[in-house]
C-alpha positions as CSV (number, residue, x, y, z in Angstrom):
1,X,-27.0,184.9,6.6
2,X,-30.2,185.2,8.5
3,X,-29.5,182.1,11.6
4,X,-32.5,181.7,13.3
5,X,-35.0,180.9,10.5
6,X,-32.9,177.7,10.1
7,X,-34.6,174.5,12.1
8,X,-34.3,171.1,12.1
9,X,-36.1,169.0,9.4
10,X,-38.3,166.1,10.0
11,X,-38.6,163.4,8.0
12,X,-40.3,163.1,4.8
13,X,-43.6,162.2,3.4
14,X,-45.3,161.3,0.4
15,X,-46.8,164.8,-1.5
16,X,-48.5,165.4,-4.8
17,X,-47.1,164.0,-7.8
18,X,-45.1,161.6,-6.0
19,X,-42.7,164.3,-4.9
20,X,-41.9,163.9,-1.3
21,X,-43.2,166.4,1.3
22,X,-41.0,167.8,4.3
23,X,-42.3,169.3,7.3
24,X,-40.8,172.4,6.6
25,X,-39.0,173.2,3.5
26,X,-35.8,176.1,3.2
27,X,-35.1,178.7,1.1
28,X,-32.5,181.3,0.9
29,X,-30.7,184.1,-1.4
30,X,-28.1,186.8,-1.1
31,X,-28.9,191.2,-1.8
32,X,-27.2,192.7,-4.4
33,X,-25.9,196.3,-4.3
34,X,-27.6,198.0,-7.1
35,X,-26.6,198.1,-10.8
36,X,-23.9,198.2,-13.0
37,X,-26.2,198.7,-15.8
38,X,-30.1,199.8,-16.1
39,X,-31.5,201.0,-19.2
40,X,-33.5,199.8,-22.1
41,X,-32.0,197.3,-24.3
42,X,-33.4,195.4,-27.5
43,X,-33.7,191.7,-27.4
44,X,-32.3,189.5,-30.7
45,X,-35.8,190.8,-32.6
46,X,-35.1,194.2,-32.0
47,X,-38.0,194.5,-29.2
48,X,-37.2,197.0,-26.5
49,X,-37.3,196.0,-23.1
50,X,-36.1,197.1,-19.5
51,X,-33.3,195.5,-18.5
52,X,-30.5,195.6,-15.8
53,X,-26.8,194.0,-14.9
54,X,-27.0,193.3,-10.8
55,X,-24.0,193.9,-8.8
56,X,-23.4,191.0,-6.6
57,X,-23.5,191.4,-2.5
58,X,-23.3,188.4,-0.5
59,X,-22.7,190.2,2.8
60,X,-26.8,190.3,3.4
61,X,-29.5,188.0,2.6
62,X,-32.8,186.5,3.1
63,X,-33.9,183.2,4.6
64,X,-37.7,181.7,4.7
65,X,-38.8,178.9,5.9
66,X,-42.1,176.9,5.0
67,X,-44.4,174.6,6.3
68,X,-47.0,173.3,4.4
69,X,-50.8,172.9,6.1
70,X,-54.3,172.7,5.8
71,X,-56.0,176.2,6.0
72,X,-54.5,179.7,5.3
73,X,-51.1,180.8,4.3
74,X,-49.8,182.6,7.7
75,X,-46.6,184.8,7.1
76,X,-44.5,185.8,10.2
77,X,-44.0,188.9,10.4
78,X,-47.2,189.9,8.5
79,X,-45.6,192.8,6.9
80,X,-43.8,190.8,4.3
81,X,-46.8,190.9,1.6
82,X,-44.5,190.4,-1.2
83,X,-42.6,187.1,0.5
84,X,-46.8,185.9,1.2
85,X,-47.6,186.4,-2.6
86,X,-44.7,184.9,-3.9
87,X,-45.3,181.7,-1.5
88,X,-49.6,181.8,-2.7
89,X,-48.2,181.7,-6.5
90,X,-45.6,178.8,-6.0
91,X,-48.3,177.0,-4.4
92,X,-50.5,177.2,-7.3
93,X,-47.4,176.7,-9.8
94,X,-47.3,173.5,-7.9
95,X,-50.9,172.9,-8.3
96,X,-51.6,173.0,-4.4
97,X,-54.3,175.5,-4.8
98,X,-56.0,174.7,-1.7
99,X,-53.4,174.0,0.6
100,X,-52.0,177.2,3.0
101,X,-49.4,176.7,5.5
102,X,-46.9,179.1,7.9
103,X,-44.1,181.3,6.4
104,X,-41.3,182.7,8.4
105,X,-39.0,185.1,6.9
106,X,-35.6,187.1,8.1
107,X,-33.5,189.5,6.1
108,X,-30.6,191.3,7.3
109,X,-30.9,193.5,4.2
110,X,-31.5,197.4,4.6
111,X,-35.1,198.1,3.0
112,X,-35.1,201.0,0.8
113,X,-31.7,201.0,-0.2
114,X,-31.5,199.7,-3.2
115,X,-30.2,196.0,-2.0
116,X,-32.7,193.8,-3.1
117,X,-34.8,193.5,-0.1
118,X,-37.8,193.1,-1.4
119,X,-36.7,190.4,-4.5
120,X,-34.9,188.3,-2.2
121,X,-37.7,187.9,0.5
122,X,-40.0,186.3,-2.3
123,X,-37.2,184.2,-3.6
124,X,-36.4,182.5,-0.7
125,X,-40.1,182.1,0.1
126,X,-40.5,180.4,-3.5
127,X,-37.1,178.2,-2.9
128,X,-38.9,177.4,1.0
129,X,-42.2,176.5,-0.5
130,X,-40.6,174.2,-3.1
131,X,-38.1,172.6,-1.1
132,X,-41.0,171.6,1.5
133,X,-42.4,169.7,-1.4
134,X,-39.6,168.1,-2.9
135,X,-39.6,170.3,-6.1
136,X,-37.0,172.2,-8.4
137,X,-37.6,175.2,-9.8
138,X,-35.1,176.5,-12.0
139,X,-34.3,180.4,-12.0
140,X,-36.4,181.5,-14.8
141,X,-39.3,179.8,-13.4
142,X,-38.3,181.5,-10.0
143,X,-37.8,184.8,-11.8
144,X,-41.3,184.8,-13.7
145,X,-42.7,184.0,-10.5
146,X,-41.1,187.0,-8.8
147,X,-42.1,189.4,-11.1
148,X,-45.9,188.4,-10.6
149,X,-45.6,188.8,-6.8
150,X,-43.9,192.1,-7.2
151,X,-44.3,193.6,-10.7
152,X,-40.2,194.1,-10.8
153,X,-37.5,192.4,-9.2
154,X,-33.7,191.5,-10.2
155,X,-31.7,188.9,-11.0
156,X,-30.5,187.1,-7.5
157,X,-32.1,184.1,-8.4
158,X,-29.5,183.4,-11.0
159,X,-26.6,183.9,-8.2
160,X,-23.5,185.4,-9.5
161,X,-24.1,184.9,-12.8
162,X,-23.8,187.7,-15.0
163,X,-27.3,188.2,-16.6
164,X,-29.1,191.0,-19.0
165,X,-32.4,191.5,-16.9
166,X,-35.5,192.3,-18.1
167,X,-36.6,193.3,-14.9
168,X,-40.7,193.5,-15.4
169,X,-40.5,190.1,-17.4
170,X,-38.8,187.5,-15.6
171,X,-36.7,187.0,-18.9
172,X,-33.3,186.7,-19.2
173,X,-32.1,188.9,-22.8
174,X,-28.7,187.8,-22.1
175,X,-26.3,185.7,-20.9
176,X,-23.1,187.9,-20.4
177,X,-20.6,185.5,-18.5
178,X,-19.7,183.2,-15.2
179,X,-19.2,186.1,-12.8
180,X,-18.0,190.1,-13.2
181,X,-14.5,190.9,-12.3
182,X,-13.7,190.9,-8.9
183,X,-14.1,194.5,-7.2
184,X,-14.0,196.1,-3.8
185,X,-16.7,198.0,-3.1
186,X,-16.9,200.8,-0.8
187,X,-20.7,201.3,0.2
188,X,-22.9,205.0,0.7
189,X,-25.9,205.5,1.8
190,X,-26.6,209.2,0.4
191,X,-29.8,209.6,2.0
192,X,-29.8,207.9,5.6
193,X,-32.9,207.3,7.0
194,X,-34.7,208.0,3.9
195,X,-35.7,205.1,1.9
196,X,-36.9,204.5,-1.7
197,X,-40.6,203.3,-1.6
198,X,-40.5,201.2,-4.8
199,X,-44.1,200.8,-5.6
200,X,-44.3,204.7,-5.6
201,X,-41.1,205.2,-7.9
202,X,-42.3,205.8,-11.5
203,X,-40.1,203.8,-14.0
204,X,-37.8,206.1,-15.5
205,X,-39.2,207.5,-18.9
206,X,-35.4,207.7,-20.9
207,X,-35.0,209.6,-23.8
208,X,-33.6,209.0,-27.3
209,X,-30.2,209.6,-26.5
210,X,-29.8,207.9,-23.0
211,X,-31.7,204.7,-25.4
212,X,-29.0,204.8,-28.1
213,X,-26.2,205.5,-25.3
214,X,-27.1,202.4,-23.9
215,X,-26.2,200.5,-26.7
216,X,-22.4,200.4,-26.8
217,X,-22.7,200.3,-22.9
218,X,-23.9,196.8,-23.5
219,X,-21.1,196.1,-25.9
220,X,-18.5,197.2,-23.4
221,X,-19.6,195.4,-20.4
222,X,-19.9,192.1,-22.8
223,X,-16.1,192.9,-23.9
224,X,-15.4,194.0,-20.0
225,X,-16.8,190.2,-18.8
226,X,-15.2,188.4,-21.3
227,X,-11.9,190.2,-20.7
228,X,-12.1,190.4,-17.0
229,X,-11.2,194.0,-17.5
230,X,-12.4,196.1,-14.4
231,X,-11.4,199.7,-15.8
232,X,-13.8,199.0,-18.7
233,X,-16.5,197.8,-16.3
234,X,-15.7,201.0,-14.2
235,X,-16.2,203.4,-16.6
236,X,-19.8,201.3,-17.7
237,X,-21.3,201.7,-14.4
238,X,-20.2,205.4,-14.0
239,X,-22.1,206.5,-17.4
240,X,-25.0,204.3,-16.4
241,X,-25.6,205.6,-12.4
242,X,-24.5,209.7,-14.6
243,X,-28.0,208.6,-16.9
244,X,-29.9,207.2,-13.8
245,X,-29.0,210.3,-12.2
246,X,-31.6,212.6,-14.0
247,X,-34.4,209.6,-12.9
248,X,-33.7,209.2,-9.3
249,X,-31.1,211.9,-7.9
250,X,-28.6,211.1,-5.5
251,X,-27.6,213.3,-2.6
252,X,-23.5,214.7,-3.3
253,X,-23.9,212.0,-6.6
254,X,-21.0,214.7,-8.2
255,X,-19.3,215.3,-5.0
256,X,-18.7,211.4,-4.5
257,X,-18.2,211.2,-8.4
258,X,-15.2,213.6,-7.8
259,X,-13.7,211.6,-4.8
260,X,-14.1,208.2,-7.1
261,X,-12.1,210.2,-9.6
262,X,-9.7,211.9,-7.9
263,X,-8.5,208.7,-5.8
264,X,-8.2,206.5,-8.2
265,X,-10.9,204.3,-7.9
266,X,-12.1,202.5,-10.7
267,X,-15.5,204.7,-10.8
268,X,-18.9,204.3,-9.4
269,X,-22.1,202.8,-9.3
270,X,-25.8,203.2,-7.9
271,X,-28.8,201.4,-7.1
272,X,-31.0,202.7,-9.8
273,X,-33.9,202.3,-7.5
274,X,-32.5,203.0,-4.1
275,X,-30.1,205.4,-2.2
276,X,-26.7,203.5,-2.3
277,X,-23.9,204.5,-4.1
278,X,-20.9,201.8,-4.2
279,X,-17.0,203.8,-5.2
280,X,-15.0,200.6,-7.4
281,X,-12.1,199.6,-7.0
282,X,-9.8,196.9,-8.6
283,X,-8.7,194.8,-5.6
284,X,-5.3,193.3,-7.5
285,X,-4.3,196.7,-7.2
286,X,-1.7,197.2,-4.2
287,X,-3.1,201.0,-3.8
288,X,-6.8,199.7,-3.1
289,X,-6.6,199.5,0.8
290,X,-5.0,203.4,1.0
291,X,-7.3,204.7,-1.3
292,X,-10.6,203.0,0.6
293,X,-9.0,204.2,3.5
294,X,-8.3,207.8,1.9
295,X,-12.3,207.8,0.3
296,X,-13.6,206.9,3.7
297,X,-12.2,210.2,5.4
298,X,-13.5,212.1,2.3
299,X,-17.0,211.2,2.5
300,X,-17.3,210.8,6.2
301,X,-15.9,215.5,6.2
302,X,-19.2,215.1,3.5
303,X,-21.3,214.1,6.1
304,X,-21.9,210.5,4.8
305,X,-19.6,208.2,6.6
306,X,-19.8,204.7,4.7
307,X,-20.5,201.6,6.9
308,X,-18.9,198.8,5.2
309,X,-17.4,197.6,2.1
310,X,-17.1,194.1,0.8
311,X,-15.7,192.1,-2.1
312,X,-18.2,191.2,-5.0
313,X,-17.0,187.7,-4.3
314,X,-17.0,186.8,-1.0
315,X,-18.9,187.3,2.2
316,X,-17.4,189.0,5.1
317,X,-18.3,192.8,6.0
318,X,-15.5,194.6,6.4
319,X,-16.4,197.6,8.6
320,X,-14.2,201.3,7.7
321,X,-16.3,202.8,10.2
């Protein structure tokens, strides 16, 4: 996790509504590592909507900190417009229209990848402007909130828990269990040095079939969840990142999809608006270490040498490089 933005905290004081107001409040919240599912999915009226299944990385995050004062809201560094809008509408949720004050933000997560950067920069600026004044938001108020500073985000705010994300709502369509099974997750970037500008990526426009495929995809990942059955939730994530590969095409996507295959792993997955591509695999399995190792030398003769991979539930880096 980012270090520096954490400071001491002075004492408290007496805010609006009674709530009391720190000097500086805290806010924090781990990346992700794309998708396991991204499509369009109908709610419990039958209404479409754009939704997604996060894959959970808790080797990178981002950390705000905020103190509240008189004048303009001041974000350090002054790039982070997304972090600044978030931090102007939790204000105002808070009914502190005319109050400003300083927002510091650090992220160790890769911009453009696909990781969450930008989602979990204006989280933990919401969590930092609430904490300063003694508040709790819940996650769907943190998620509606997101979506108005940055027209899509994900689902960190709800941690590891395993939500159906309508990602240009803020809504939840479903609650699909605790946690996914555990997996191993050897990371790609398939395009180094050549992010995904967000804002300029059109949503994808599916067709009929890639809707009504992405139906029983839903059922299995429920039944995969429930089950803790990480084959099934392998072979999920490989059809969706095969549909999302006609909307955003990944560099050597059927080269890597071959290695996945032919080692054993339990198949792949992608950030469906970013460059990373994550191989599966089932860490109960005793074979998991050889064949990470044995994917590794594959893709590094490709020409794309991964730099890490990590468990989905812990949070140390663990470096093949």
């Amino acid at each position: 996790m980012p270090g520096d933005v954490i400071s001491r905290l002075a004492p408290v004081r007496l805010g609006v509504g009674g709530r009391q107001r720190k000097e500086q409040g805290f806010g924090c919240v781990n990346g992700h590592h794309g998708e396991i599912l991204q499509g369009i999915f109908p709610d419990e009226t039958g209404r479409l909507h754009r939704g997604l299944v996060t894959l959970p990385c808790n080797i990178v995050s981002s950390a705000a900190v905020f103190r509240p004062a008189a004048g303009p809201l001041v974000t350090v560094p002054d790039n982070k417009r997304k972090a600044a809008d978030a931090a102007r509408l939790a204000l105002d949720t808070l009914g502190l229209h005319d109050q400003g004050g300083h927002l510091m933000v650090e992220s160790d997560i890769p911009v453009g990848l696909g990781m969450g950067s930008s989602t979990a920069d204006v989280v933990a600026a919401i969590r930092a402007v609430a904490d300063a004044h003694g508040a709790a938001l819940g996650a769907d108020e943190i998620a509606r909130l997101a979506v108005r500073a940055e027209t899509a985000s994900d689902s960190i705010m709800h941690g590891d828990l395993v939500v159906l994300f309508a990602q240009r709502e803020g809504v939840v369509l479903e609650h699909l269990g605790p946690a996914l099974p555990t997996l191993e997750v050897l990371s790609v970037d398939t395009s180094p040095g050549s992010p995904v500008d967000t804002l300029k990526q059109p949503a994808a426009v599916y067709d009929e079939w890639e809707i009504q495929a992405f139906r029983p995809l839903r059922g299995m990942l429920r039944r995969a969840i429930r089950t803790g059955d990480a084959t099934l939730l392998g072979r999920v994530a490989t059809a969706s990142a095969r549909i999302s590969q006609r909307h955003l095409p990944k560099p050597a996507f059927e080269e890597i999809n071959a290695i996945a295959a032919s080692i054993g792993a339990l198949g792949i997955q992608v950030a469906h608006s970013g460059t990373v591509i994550g191989l599966l695999f089932d860490p109960r399995n005793p074979a998991t270490a050889r064949r990470i190792a044995e994917a590794a030398a594959r893709l590094q003769a490709l020409g794309l040498p991964p730099a890490f991979h990590f468990r989905t539930d812990a949070a140390e880096v663990r470096h093949v490089a």
